[in-house]
C-alpha positions as CSV (number, residue, x, y, z in Angstrom):
1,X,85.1,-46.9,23.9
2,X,83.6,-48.3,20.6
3,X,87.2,-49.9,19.5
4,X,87.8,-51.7,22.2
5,X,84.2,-53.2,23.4
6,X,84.5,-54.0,19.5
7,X,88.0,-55.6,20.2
8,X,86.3,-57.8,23.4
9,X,83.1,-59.2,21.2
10,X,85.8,-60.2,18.4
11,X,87.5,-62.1,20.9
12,X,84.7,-64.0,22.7
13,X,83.2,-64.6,18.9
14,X,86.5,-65.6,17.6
15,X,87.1,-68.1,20.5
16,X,83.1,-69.2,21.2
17,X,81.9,-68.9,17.2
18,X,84.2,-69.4,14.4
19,X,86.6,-72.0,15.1
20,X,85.3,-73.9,12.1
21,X,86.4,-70.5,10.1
22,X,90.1,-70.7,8.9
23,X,92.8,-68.2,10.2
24,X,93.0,-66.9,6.5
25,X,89.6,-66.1,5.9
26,X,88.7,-65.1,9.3
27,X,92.0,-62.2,9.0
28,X,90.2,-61.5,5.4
29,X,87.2,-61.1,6.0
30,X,87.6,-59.0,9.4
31,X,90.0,-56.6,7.3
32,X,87.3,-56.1,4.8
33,X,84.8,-55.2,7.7
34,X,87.6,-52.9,9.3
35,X,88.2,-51.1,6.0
36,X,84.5,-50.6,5.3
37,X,83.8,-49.2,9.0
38,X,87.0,-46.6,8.9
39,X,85.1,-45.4,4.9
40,X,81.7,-45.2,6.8
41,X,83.9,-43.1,9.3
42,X,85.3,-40.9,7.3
43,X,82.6,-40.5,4.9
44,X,79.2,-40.8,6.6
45,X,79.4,-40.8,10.3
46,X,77.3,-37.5,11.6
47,X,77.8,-37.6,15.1
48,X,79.4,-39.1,18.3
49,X,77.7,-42.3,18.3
50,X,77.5,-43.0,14.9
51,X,81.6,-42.9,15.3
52,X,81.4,-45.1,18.5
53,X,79.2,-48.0,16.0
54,X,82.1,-47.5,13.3
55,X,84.6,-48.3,15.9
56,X,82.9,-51.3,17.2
57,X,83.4,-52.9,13.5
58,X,86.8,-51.5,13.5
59,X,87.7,-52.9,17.3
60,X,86.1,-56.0,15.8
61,X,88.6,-56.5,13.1
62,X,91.6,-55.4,14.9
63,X,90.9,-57.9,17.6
64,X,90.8,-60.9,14.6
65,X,94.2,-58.8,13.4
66,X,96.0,-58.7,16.8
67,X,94.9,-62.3,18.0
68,X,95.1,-64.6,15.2
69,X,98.8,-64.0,14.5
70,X,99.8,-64.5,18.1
71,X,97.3,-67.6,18.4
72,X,99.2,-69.3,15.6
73,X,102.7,-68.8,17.3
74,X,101.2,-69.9,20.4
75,X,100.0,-73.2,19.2
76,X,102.9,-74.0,16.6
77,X,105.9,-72.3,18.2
78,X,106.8,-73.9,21.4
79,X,110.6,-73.1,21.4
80,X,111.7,-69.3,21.9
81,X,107.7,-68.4,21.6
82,X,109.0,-65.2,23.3
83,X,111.8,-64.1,20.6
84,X,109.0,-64.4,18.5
85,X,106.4,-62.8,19.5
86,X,109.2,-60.0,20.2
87,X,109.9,-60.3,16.5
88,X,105.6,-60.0,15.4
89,X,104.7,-57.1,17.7
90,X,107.7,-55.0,16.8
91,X,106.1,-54.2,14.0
92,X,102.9,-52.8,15.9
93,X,105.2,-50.9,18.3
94,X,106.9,-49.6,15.1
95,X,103.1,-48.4,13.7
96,X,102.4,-47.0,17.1
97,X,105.7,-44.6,16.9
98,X,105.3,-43.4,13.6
99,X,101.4,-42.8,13.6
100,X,101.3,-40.0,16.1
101,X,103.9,-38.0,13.5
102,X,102.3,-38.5,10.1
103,X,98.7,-37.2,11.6
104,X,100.4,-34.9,13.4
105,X,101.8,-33.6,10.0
106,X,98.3,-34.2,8.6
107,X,96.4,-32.1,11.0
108,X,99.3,-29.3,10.9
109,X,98.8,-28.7,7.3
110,X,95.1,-28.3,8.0
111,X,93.7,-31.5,6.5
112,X,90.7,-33.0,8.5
113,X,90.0,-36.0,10.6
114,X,88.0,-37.4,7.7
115,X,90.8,-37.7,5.4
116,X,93.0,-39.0,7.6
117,X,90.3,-42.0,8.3
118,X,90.0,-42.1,4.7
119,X,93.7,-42.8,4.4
120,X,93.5,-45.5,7.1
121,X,90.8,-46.8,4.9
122,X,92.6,-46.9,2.2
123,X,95.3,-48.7,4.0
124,X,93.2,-51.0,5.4
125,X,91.9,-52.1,1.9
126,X,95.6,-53.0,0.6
127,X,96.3,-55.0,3.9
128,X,92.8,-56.9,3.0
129,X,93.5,-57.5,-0.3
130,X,96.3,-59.2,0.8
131,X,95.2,-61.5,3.2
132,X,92.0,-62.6,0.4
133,X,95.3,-63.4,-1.9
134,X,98.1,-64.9,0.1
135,X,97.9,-68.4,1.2
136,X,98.1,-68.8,5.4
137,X,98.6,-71.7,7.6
138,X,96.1,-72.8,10.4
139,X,95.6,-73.9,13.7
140,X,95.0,-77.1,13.4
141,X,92.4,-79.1,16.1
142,X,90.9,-76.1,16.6
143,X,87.6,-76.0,18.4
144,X,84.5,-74.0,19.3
145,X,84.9,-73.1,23.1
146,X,82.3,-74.4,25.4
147,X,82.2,-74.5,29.5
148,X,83.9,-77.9,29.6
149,X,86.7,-76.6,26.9
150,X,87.0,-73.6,29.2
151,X,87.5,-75.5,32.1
152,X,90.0,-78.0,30.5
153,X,91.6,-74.9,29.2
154,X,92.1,-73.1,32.4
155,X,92.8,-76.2,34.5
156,X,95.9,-77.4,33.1
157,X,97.6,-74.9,35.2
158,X,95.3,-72.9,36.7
159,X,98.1,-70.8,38.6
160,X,100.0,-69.8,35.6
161,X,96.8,-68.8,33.8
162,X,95.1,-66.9,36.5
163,X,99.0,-65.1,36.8
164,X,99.4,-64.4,32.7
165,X,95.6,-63.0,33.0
166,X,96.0,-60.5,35.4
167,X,99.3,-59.9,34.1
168,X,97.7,-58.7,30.9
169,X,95.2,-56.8,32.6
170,X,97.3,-54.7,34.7
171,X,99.8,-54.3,31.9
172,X,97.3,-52.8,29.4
173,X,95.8,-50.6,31.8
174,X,98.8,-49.3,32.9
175,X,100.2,-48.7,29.2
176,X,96.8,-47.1,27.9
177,X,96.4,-44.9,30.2
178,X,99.9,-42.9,29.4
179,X,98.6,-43.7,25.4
180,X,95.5,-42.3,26.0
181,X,96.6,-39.4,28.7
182,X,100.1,-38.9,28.7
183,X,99.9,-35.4,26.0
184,X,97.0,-34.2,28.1
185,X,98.8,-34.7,31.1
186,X,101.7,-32.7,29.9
187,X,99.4,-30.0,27.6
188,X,97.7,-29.4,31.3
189,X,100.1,-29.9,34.0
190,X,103.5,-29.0,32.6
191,X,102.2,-26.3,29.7
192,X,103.8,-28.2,26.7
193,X,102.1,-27.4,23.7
194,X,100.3,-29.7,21.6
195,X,102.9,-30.1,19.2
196,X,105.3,-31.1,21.6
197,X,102.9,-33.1,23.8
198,X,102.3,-35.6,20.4
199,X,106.3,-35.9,20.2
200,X,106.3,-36.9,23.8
201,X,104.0,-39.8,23.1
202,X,106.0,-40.9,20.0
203,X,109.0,-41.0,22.1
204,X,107.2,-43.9,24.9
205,X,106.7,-45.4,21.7
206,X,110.6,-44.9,20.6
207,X,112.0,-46.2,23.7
208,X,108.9,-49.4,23.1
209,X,110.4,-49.7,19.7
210,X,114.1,-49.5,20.9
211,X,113.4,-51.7,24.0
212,X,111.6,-54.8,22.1
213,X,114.9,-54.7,19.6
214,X,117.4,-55.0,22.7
215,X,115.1,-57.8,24.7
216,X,114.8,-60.7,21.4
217,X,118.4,-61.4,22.1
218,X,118.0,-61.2,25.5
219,X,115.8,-64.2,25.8
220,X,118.7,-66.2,24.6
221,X,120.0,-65.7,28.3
222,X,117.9,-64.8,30.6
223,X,114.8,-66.5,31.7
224,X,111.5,-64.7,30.3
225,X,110.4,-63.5,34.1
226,X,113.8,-61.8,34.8
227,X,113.6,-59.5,31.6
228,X,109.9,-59.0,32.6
229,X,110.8,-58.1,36.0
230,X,113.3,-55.7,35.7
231,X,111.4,-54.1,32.9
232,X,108.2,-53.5,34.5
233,X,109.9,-52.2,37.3
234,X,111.9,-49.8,35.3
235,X,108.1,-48.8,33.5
236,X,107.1,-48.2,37.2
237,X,109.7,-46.4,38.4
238,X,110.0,-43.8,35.6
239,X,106.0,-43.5,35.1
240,X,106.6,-42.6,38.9
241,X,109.6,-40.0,37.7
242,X,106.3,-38.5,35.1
243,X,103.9,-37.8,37.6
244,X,106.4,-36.1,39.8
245,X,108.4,-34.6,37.5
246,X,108.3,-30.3,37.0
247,X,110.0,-29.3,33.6
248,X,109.3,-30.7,30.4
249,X,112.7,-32.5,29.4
250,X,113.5,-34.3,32.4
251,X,109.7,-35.7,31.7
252,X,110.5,-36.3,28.4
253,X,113.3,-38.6,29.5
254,X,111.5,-40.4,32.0
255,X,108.9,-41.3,29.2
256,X,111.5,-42.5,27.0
257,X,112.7,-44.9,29.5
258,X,109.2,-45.9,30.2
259,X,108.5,-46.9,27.2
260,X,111.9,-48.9,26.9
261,X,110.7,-50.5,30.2
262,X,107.2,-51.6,28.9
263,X,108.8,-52.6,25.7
264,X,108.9,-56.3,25.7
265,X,105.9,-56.4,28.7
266,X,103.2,-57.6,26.6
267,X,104.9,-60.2,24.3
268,X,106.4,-61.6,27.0
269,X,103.4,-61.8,28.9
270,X,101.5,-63.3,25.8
271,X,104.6,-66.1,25.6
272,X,103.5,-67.6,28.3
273,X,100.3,-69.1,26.2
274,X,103.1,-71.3,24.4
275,X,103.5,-73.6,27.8
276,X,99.8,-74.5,26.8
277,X,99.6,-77.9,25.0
278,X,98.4,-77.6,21.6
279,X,95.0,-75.7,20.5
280,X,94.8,-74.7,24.1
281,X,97.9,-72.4,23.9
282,X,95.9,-70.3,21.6
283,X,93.2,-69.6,24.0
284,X,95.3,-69.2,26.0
285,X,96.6,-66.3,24.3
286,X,93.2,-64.6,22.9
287,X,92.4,-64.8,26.7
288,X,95.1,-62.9,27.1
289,X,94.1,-60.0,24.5
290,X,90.7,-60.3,26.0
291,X,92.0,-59.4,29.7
292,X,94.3,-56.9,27.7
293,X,91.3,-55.4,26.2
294,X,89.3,-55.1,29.5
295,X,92.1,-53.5,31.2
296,X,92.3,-51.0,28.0
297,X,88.4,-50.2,28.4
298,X,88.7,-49.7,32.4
299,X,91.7,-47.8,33.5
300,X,91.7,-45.2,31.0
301,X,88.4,-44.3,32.1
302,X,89.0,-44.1,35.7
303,X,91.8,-41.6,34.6
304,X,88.9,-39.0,34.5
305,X,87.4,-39.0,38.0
306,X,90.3,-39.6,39.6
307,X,91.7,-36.4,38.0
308,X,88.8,-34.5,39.2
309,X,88.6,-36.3,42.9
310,X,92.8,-35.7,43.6
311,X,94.8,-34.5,40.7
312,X,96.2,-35.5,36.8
313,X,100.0,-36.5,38.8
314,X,97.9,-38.9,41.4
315,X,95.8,-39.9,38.4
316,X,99.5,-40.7,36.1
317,X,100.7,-42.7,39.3
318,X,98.0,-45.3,38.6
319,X,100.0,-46.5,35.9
320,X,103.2,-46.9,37.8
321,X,101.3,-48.7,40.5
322,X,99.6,-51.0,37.7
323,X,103.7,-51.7,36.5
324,X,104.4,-52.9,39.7
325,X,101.8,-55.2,40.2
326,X,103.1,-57.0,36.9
327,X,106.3,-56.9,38.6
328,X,105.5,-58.8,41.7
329,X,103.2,-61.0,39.3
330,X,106.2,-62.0,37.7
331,X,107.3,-64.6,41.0
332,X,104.7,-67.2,39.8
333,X,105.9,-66.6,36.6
334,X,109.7,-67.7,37.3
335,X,107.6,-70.4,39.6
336,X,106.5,-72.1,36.4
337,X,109.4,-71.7,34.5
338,X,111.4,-73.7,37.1
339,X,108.2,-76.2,37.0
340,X,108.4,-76.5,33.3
341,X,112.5,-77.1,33.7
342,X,112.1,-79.9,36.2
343,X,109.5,-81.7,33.9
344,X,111.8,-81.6,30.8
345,X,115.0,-83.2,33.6
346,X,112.4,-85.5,34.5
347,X,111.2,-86.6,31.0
348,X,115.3,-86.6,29.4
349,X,115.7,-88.7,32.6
């Protein structure tokens, strides 16, 4: 809860606050905030919500990570924004697989939480050291949102924006709640044992991995909604395949080819910011983390009392009903691109 209503402040300060701040320093000086809050984690937090305050500071700086990068390709790249965004968040996919195994291995040789926060720490510090050292472009015209800017912003084309939002809402929720739930679901419905539940979440994250490495030369060909289409509807129909599913390999496989469904989901989504002129593409995009986050904070939690109200397979279903909401989204999302084709015949005309 703390990490990501740390990750919505960052975004509405990043977007409302600090435009006058460059994209170098702003990175810097978040990483330093983020390394200091996972030390006070390890180190001196005493209870629950002395935690939850850490991870505001470290949802703070992760939104100023996640959004800046993408901001920058939204407002510079405007040609294949989607091979590259493909390109940037493989490596977070790639962090994502191989995180669950290495404190897995931690925790298995009996080392605690607190070291393995103090190791993210010290990570952390490395990664902010960097950014303090290494020279980084910036967005250039960048300004302090404000209600007209927001209007402006969101009135360009208010269909496409109002489409990529909810896009990015349902397709967090729906891919947080199988982060968040998917080992619990199969420690307490199918009997797998932890050990095996933590390999079952590193294999979504395989098939994420495996998926956003097949779909970058796929753009080449196809038009951005197809791949987005079919994949969301294969993340649906195999999260659907988890929640009905009785033995523990034939789930397996069904997560596997979930994750390679949701694989190039969200940078696809977030590619969409590009058909934004200029600064506006990247609010455009933070908007789009922002919605991400809120759909990260809300559907998770309604995981819980829908568990206890019907069961944990109704509850799993959730998330294939989210996928296919991004899949019939993804109509007004071919509707612009055949918008956006017609203006360039008009304008080589």
């Amino acid at each position: 809860m703390g990490f990501a209503l740390g990750q919505l402040l960052g975004i509405l300060a990043l977007n409302f606050f600090l435009a006058r701040v460059t994209v170098k320093w702003a990175l810097a000086i978040t990483a330093w905030a983020q390394t200091l809050a996972l030390f006070f984690s390890a180190t001196l937090s005493r209870g629950l919500w002395s935690l939850v305050a850490a991870y505001l500071f470290v949802g703070l700086g992760g939104a100023f990570l996640v959004t800046l990068p993408g901001m920058l390709v939204g407002s510079n790249v405007k040609q294949g924004a989607a091979r590259t965004l493909l390109q940037l968040l493989l490596a977070y996919a790639v962090g994502m697989m191989l995180t669950p195994i290495v404190i897995g291995f931690i925790l298995g040789a009996s080392v605690s939480w607190r070291w393995v926060l103090a190791g993210e720490a010290g990570m952390m510090l490395v990664l902010a050291a960097s950014l303090t050292a290494l020279p980084l472009p910036d967005i250039r015209g960048r300004e302090n949102l404000r209600l007209r800017q927001v209007r402006e912003v969101a009135g360009f084309r208010p269909s496409l924006f109002a489409t990529v939002a909810a896009a990015a809402f349902a397709y967090m929720g729906a891919e947080f709640i199988l982060d968040v739930w998917l080992s619990k679901f199969e420690v307490d419905t199918l009997g797998a044992s932890k050990t095996w539940a933590s390999i079952a979440v590193t294999l979504f994250w395989v098939g994420i991995v495996s998926g956003r490495l097949i779909a970058r030369p796929l753009t080449r060909r196809f038009a951005v909604s197809r791949i987005l289409l079919v994949g969301t509807a294969v993340m649906a129909a195999c999260t659907l395949g988890i929640a009905v599913s009785r033995g523990q390999v034939l789930t397996d496989i069904f997560v596997f080819f979930t994750g390679l469904g949701a694989s190039a989901a969200y940078p696809l989504i977030c590619s969409y910011s590009a058909k934004f002129p200029h600064w506006h593409a990247g609010v455009v995009f933070s908007a789009v983390v922002f919605l991400s986050g809120a759909g990260m904070l809300i559907f998770p939690y309604l995981v819980g009392p829908l568990v206890a109200a019907t069961s944990f397979r109704v509850a799993i279903g959730l998330s294939a009903l989210l996928a296919l909401v991004v899949a019939l989204l993804t109509r007004n999302l071919r509707r612009a691109e055949n918008e956006a084709r017609e203006g360039a015949a008009e304008v080589s005309a």
